[in-house]
C-alpha positions as CSV (number, residue, x, y, z in Angstrom):
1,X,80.1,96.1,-170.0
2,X,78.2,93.5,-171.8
3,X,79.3,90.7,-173.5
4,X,78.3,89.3,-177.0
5,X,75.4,87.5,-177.2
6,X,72.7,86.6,-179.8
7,X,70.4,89.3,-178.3
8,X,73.8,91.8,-178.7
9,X,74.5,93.4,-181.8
10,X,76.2,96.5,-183.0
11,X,75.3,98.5,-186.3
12,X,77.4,101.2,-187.4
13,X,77.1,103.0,-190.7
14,X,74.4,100.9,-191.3
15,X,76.5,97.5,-191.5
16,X,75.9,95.0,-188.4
17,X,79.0,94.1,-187.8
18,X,79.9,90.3,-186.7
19,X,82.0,87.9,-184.2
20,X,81.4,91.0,-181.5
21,X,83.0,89.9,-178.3
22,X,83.0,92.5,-175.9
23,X,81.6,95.9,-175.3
24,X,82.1,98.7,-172.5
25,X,81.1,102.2,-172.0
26,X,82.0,104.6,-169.8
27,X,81.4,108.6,-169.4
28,X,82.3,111.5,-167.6
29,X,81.6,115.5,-167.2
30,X,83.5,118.6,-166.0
31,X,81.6,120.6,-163.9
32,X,82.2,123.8,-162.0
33,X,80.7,125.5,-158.9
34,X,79.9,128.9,-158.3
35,X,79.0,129.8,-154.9
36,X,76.2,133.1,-154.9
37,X,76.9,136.4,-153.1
38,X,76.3,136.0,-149.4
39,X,76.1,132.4,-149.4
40,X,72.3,132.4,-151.1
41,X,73.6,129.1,-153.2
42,X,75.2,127.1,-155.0
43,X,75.4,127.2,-159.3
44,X,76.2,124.2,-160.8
45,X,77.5,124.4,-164.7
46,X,78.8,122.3,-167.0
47,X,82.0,123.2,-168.6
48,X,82.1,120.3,-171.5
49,X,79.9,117.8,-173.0
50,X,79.7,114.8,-172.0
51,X,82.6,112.4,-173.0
52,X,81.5,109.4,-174.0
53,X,83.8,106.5,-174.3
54,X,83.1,103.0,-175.8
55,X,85.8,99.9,-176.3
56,X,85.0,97.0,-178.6
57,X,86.3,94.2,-179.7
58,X,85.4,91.1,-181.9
59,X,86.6,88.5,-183.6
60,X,88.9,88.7,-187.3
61,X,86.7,87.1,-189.8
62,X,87.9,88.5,-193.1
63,X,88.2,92.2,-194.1
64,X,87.5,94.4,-191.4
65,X,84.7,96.9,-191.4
66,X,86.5,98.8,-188.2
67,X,89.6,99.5,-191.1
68,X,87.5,100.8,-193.7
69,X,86.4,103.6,-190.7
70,X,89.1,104.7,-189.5
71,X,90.1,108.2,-190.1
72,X,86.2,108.8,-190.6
73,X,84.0,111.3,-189.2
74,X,80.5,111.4,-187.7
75,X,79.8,108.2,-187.7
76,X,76.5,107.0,-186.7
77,X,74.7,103.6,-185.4
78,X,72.9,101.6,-182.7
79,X,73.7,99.4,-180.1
80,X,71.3,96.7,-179.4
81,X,70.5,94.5,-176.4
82,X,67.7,92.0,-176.6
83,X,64.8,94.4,-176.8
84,X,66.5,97.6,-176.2
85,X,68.8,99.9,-178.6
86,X,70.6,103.3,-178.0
87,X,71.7,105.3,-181.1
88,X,74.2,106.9,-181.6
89,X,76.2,110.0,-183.6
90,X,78.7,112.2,-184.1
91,X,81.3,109.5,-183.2
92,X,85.0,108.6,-184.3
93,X,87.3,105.8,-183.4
94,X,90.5,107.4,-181.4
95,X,92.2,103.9,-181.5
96,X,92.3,101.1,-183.3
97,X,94.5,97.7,-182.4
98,X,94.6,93.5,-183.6
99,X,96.4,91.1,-182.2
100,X,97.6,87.4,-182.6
101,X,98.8,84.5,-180.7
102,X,99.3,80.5,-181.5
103,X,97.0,80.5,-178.5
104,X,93.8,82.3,-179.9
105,X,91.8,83.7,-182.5
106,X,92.6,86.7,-183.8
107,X,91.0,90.0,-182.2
108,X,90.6,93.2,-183.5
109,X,89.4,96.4,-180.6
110,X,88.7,99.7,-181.4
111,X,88.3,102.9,-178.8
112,X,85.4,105.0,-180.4
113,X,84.3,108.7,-178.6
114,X,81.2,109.9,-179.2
115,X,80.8,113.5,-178.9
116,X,77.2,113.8,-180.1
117,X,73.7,111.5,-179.0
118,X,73.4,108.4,-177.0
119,X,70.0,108.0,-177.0
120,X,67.4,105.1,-176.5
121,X,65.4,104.0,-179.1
122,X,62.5,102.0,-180.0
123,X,63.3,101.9,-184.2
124,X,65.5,98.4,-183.7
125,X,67.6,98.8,-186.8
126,X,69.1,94.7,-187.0
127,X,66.5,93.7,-189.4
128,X,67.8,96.3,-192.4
129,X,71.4,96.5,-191.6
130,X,74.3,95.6,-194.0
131,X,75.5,92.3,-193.0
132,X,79.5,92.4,-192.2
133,X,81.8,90.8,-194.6
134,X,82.0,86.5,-195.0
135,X,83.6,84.5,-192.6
136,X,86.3,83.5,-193.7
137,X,88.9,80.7,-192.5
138,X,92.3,81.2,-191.5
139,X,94.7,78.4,-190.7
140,X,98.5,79.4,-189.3
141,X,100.0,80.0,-192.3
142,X,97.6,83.1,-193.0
143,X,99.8,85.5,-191.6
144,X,103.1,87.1,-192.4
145,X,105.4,89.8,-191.0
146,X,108.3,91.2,-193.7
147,X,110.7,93.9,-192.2
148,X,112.9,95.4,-194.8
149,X,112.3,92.8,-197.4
150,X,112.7,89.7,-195.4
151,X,110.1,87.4,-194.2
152,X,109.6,85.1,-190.9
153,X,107.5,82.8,-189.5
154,X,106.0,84.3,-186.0
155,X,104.0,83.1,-183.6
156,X,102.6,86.6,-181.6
157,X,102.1,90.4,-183.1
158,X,100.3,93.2,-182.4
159,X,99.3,96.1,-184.1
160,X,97.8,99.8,-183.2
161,X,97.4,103.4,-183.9
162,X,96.3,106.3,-182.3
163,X,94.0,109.4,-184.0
164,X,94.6,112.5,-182.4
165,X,90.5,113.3,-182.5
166,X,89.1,116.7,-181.2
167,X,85.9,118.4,-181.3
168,X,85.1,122.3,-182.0
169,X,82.0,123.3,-180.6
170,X,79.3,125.8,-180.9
171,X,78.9,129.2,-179.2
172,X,76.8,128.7,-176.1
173,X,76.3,125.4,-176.8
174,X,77.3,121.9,-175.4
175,X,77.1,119.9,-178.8
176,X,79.6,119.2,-180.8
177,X,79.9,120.9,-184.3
178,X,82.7,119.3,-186.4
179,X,85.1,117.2,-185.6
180,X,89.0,117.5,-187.0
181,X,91.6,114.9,-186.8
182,X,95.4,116.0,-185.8
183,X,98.3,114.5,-187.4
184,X,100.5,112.5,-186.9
185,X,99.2,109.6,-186.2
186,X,101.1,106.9,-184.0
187,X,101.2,103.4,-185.4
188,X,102.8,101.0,-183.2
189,X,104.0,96.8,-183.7
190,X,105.5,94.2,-181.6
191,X,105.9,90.7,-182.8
192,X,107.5,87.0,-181.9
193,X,109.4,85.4,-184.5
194,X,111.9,82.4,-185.1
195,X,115.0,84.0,-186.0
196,X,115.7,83.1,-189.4
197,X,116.2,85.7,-192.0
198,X,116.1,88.4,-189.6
199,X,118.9,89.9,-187.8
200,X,119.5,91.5,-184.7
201,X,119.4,95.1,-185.0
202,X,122.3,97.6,-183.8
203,X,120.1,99.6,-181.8
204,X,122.9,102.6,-181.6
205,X,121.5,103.8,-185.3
206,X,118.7,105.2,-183.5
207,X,121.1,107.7,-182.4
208,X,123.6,108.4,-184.9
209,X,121.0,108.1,-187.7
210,X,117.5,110.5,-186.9
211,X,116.0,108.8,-190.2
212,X,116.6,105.2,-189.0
213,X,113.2,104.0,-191.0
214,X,112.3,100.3,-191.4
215,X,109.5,99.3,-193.7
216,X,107.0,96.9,-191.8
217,X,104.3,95.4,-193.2
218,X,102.5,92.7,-192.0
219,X,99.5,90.9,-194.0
220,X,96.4,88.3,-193.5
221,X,96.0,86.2,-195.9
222,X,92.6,83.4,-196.6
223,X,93.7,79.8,-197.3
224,X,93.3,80.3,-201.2
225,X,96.6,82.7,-200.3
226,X,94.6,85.5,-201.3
227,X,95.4,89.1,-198.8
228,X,92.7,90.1,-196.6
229,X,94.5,92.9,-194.4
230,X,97.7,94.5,-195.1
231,X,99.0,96.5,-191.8
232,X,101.7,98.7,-192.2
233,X,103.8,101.0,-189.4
234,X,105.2,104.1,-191.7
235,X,108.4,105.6,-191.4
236,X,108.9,103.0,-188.4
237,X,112.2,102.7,-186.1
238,X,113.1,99.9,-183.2
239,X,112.2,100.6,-180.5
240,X,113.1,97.4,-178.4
241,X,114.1,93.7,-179.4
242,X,114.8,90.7,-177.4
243,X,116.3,87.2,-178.5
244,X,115.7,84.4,-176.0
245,X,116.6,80.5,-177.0
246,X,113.6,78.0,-176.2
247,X,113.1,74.2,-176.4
248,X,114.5,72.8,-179.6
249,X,117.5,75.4,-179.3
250,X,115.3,77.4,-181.8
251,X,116.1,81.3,-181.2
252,X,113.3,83.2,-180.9
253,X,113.5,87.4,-181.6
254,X,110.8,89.5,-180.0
255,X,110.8,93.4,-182.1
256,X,108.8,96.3,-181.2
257,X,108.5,99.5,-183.7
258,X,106.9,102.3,-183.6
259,X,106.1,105.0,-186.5
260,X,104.0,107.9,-187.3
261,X,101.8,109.1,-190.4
262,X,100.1,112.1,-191.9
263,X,97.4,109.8,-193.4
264,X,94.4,109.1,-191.0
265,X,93.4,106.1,-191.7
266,X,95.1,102.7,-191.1
């Protein structure tokens, strides 16, 4: 892993993106044996390409360039450290995820595999990228979470979804051809709230009900009140809540939902 850095940047579809906080890769290959007639030796073969896995995260400035690329294909960039760069292709994110506390800043992360080249490079691409999108500033009332209609303050949420991504490959052949997306997707939401319009859910629907839908949205919002993000968890049921009382004698109501979509992008 390395961390951000003013020598650390990442360019994807040609747009450096900004507020990067950490990045990590890791890899792996299958490989068989076959042992040769009267013990002569050992073949060694690989069975897949090379799976290459990278996690980032950064900081929410303002619209989000990871959003506009999900559900994408084949995406291609660089990642650059101080005078070093490795490009990359053939990619797609497999999970994407923001979260917010009272505590911190918001984060957004993304899981991108990438099924084709990760290669080093001496073309350093930072100096004719796309810039990412204006900062922009967000104070607490920026964000808002409305479940069926009714809105409430909250102090933690969470958001993610999963792509289902898989690669066909070429006969005899390690490289990736195409890659295909599988529905559904799984979107998933928790959140901390003060219990005000809400109300505590009988969780026996679930069972006597298959089509026990809630529509969640939740939105970010710039301090001129216009929406930045709008996040949204389709066809979504409860999955857990939890209502604890804290100082003040406020009551506090912690939800989780989960839902699923034939749409892949978030």
């Amino acid at each position: 892993m390395f961390s951000a850095s003013q020598d650390t940047s990442v360019i994807i579809q040609n747009t450096k993106l900004s507020g990067i906080a950490d990045i990590s890769f890791s890899s792996s290959i299958d490989e068989g044996t076959e042992v040769l007639l009267s013990n002569r030796g050992i073949n060694r073969r690989v069975n897949k390409p090379q799976n290459i896995q990278c996690k980032i995260s950064k900081n929410y400035i303002n619209q989000d360039v990871f959003q506009d690329l999900t559900g994408l294909v084949n995406l291609s960039g660089q990642f650059v450290y101080g005078g070093e760069a490795l490009d990359f292709d053939s990619a797609a994110i497999t999970n994407y995820s923001i979260s917010i506390s009272a505590q911190s800043s918001p984060k957004v992360s993304v899981t991108m595999k990438i099924y084709g080249n990760l290669t080093p490079t001496e073309n350093i691409l930072t100096a004719t990228a796309n810039e990412d999108y204006e900062n922009k500033y967000l104070d607490n009332s920026a964000y808002s979470l409305i479940v069926d209609g009714k809105s409430s303050p909250i102090s933690d949420f969470n958001y993610s979804v999963d792509f289902d991504v898989k690669p066909t490959f070429e006969i005899d052949t390690l490289k990736s051809a195409t890659l295909k997306f599988f529905q559904p997707e799984t979107h998933s939401s928790s959140a901390k709230m003060q219990m005000s319009e809400q109300e505590f859910e009988q969780m026996s629907g679930l069972a006597l009900n298959p089509s026990f839908d809630r529509d969640i949205s939740f939105s970010i919002s710039d301090t001129g009140g216009n929406v930045l993000n709008t996040y949204s968890v389709p066809n979504a049921s409860l999955s857990s809540q939890e209502i604890s009382i804290g100082a003040g004698d406020f009551i506090e109501l912690s939800v989780a939902h989960k839902g699923y979509s034939l749409s892949a992008q978030v």
